[in-house]
N, C-alpha and C positions, 0 to 999 in steps of 0.2 A: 504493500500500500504506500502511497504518496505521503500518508499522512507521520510523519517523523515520531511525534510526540506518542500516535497508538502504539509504532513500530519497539518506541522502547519501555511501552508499556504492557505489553505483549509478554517480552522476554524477560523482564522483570515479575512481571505474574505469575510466568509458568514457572520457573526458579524457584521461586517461592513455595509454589505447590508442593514441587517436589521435594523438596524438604522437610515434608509429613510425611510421615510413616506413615501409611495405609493398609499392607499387605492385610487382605480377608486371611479367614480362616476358617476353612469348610470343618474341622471338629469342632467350631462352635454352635449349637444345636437350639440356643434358648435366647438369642437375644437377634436383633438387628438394628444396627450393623455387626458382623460379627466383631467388630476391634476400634478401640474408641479414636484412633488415629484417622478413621475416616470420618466421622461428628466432627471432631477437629477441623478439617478441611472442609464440609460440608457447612458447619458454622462460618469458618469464615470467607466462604464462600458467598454466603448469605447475608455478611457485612459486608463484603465489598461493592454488591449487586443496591445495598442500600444507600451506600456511600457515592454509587455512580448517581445516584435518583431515580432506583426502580422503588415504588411506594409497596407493589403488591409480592411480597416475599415472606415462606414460611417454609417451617422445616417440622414436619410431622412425628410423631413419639417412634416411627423406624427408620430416622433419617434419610427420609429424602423430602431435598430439595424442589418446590417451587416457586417462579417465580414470573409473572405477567406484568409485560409493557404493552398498553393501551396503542392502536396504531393512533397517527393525528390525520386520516380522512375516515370520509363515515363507510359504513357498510361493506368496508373490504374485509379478506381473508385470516385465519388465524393461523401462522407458521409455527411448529413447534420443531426444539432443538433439546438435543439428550446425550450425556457423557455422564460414565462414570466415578465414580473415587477411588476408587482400592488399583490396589495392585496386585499381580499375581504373585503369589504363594511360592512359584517355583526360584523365587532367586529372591536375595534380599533387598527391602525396600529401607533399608535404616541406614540414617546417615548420609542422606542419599548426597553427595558432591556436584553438582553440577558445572563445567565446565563450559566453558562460550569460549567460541574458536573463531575469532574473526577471521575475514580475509579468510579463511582454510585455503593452504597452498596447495592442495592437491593428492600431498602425500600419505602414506600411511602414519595413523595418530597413534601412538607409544598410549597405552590406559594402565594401573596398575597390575600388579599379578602375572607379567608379563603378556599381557593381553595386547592384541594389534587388530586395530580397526584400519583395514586397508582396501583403498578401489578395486587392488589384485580382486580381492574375495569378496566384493559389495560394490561395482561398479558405478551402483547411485550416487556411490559420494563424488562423483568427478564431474556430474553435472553441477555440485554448487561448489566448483573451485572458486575462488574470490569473493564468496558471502561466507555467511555468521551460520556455524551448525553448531548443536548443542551435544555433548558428549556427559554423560556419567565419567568417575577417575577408574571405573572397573570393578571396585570391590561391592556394586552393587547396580539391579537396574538402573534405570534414570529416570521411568513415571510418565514417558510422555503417554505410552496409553494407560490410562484415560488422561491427564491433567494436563497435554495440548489440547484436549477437547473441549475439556472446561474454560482454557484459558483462552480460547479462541470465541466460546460462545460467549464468553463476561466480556472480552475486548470490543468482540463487533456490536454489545447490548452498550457498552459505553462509547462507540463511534456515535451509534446510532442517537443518543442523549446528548448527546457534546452537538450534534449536527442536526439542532428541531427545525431547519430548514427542508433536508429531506424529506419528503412523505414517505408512507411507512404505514406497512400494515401490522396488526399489532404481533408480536413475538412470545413464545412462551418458554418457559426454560424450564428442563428439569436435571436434577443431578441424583443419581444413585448409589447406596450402597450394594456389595457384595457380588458386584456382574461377574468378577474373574472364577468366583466359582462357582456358578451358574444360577445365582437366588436374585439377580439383579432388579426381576422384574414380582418375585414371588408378594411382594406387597405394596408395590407400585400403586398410585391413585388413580388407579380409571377414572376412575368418577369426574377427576378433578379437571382431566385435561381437556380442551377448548379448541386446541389444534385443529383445522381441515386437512393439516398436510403436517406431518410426524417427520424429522430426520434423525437418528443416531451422526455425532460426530466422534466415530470411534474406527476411521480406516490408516489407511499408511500414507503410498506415497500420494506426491504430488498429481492432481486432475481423475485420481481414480473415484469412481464411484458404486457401488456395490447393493445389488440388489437380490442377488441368489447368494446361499449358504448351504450348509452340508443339514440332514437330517440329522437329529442324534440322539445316542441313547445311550444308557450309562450299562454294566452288568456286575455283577459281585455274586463270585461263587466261595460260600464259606463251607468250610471241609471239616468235620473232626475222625479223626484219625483213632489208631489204638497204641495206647504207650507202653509199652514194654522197656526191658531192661535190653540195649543194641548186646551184649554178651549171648542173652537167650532169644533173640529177636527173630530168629529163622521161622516162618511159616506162623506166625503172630505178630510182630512188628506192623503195624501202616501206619508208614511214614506222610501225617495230612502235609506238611510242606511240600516234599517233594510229591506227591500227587498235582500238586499247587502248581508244579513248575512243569508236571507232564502236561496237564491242563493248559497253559500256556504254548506248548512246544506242538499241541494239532492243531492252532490257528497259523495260515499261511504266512510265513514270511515276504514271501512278495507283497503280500497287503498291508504291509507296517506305513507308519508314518515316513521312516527313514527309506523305502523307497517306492513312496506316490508319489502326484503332484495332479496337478489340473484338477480334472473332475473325478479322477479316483479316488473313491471311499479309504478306508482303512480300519483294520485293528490296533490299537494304540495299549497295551498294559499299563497302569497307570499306579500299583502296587501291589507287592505280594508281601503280606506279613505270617507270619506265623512259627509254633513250634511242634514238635512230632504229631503233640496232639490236635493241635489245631491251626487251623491255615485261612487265610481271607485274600483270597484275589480281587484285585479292580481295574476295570479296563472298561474305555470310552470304544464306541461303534459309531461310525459317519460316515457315511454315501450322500449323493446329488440326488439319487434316486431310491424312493420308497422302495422298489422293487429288489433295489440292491440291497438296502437295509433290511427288508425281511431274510434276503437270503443270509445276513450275517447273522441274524437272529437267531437262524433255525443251525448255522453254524458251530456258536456258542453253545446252545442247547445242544445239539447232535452232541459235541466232546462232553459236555457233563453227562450225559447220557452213556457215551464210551466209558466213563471212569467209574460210574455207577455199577455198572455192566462186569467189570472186571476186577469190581474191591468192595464186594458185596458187605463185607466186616464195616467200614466207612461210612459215613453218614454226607447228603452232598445236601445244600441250598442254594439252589442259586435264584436270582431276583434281576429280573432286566425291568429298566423305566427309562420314560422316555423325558426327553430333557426340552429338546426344540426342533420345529417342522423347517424346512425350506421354505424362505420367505418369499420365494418367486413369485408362487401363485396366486399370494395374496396382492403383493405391489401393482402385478398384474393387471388387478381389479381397480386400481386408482391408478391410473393411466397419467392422470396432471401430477401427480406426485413427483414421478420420476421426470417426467417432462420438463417440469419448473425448474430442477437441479440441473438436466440435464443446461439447460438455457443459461442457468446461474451459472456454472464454470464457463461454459462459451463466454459471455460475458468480462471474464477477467482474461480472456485474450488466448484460453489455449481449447483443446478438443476434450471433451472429456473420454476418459479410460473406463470401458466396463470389465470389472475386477470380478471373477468370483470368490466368495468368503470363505476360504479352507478352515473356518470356524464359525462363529456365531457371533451374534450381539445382543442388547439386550433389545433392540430392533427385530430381531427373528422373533422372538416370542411374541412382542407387542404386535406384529403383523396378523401372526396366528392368532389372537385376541381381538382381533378386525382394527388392528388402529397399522396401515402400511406403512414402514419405515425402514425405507434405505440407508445406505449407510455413504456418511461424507468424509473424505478423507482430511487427517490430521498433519503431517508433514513427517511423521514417526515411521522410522526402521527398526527392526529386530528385535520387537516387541518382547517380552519374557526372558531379557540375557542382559548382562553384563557390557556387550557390543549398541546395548540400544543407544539411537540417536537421533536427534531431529534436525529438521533443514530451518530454519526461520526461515526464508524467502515460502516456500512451500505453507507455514502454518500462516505467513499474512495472507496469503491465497487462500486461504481454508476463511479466517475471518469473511474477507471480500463475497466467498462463494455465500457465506450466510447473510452477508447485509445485501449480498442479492437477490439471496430469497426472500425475504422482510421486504424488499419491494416491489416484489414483480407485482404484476401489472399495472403499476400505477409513472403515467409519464412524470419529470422531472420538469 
């Protein structure tokens, strides 16, 4: 953006973000948010939104944020915008360092731990040689997903007030706990929202836009076993862990995460805990396609079914549920939804990129709950690791694409 004073206000907010600890925590079972570093954020999130001169702001007894700016013409559209707070669980959010790399020469960036963020292995980075990208020091994420989302929805809700010149139809914001481990939307205010036209701003790179995701569904097969002394263990011994990890070893290799890409589904293990006597497998299922999903279903089931079959002494449970539908179908059905984005990045001068979601948002669900919401990208790389990074030029573009959408149709 043109505008200097947003530009370093931008990069100043999201720093800030990330600087809260947020990581959920899927073994917390009785409260939300699961972890109070996200209220933290969520709070003062909800000061700043107050402090720009949004009047209508509140944050409900499971923290989540909303907050509505009135448009200033009569009878136009209600836009809403959605990012989360937490951060994934798989790598640490404490302490988070953030680094601002101006200029970036081009070359590979030294991060701690002997860690190297290099174009060799991330080509993206060489499209912003000679701007500002933001790096974590290495010993931990860096938070741009979600809090370049947040910080781009607060920056373009305070262009938009700094600028009562513009017309503007009105805006609504919402900010959530616990998306990274899939509860994002579990108490979400329907009720509340006003929106015609729903986006998540929870994508990656630069001009992409994302309106298909993977099916999905979680499985946990728990095992008890027979304990024995290993000395007398012959022909009485089952071993539930190692059942655990046969169980694991009949879902096909080729269908792992580590090697799909595109539109192939996969099997993901997700954790195996256990001792002789008892064992708890976890593993994620995701296909583009229902049809492919059932067959992983009846896949998992077939191998506990194997194991059952051949260790009659063992006890098996297993439990599949289903998490989130492929948002396609429903965005589908709101034709201008994706239209008005698509318009909105034309707009800031480049073509927009249709992405599909090799995960979720908390957009897939809201969709499947009849409210369609695609998903806007953030300027964020290598989301869940140590290597994540953002582009600033990319997240003022992300701002731009949402105060585009706050005013389509209305001429200037």
């Amino acid at each position: 953006m043109a505008d200097k004073k947003i530009q370093k206000e931008l990069i100043e907010r999201f720093c800030r973000y990330v600087q809260i600890e947020t990581t959920s925590d899927e073994n917390v079972k009785d409260r939300c948010p699961t972890t109070d570093g996200q209220l933290t954020l969520i709070n003062l999130v909800a000061e700043e939104l107050e402090a720009i001169g949004v009047k209508d702001v509140s944050v409900d007894g499971n923290g989540y944020l909303r907050a509505f700016i009135p448009g200033n013409v009569p009878r136009k559209k209600v836009f809403g915008f959605i990012s989360h707070a937490d951060t994934s669980p798989e790598v640490s959010g404490k302490n988070v360092k953030p680094l601002i790399h101006k200029k970036y020469d081009g070359k590979p960036i030294k991060l701690s731990k002997d860690l190297l963020l290099s174009p060799a292995e991330y080509p993206l980075l060489a499209q912003y040689r000679g701007k500002t990208i933001i790096t974590s020091d290495g010993t931990t994420l860096l938070g741009a997903d979600d809090k370049a989302g947040i910080a781009e929805i607060v920056t373009a809700a305070s262009y938009l007030l700094s600028h009562p010149e513009i017309k503007r139809n009105s805006m609504e914001i919402f900010i959530t706990p616990d998306e990274e481990i899939g509860q994002g939307t579990d108490h979400f205010p329907l009720d509340k929202i006003k929106a015609h036209y729903l986006y998540t701003v929870d994508g990656d790179a630069e001009g992409c836009i994302e309106s298909e995701c993977f099916n999905a569904y979680s499985a946990k097969l728990k095992i008890k076993g027979v304990s024995i002394h290993p000395g007398s263990g012959k022909g009485k011994l089952v071993n539930a862990t190692l059942l655990g990890s046969e169980f694991l070893s009949m879902l096909p290799k080729s269908e792992m995460p580590e090697t799909t890409e595109g539109r192939e589904g996969f099997f993901c293990p997700v954790g195996i805990t256990g001792t002789i006597e008892e064992c708890q497998v976890s593993l994620i299922l995701r296909d583009f396609d229902a049809a492919g999903m059932e067959r992983r279903i009846k896949m998992v089931e077939q191998a506990a079914e194997t194991l059952k079959k051949n260790w009659p002494a063992a006890q098996f449970e297993l439990e599949i549920a289903h998490s989130y539908s492929n948002m396609k179908e429903y965005v589908d059905k709101n034709k201008k939804c994706l239209s008005y984005l698509e318009q909105a990045v034309e707009k800031t001068g480049i073509k927009p990129v249709h992405k599909l979601i090799r995960g979720g948002t908390d957009g897939s669900r809201l969709s499947e709950l009849g409210h369609p919401c695609p998903n806007i990208f953030t300027g964020g790389q290598n989301f869940h690791g140590r290597l994540e990074w953002a582009a600033v030029p990319a997240m003022e573009r992300s701002v731009q694409v949402i105060i585009n959408l706050v005013c389509t149709g209305i001429k200037q």
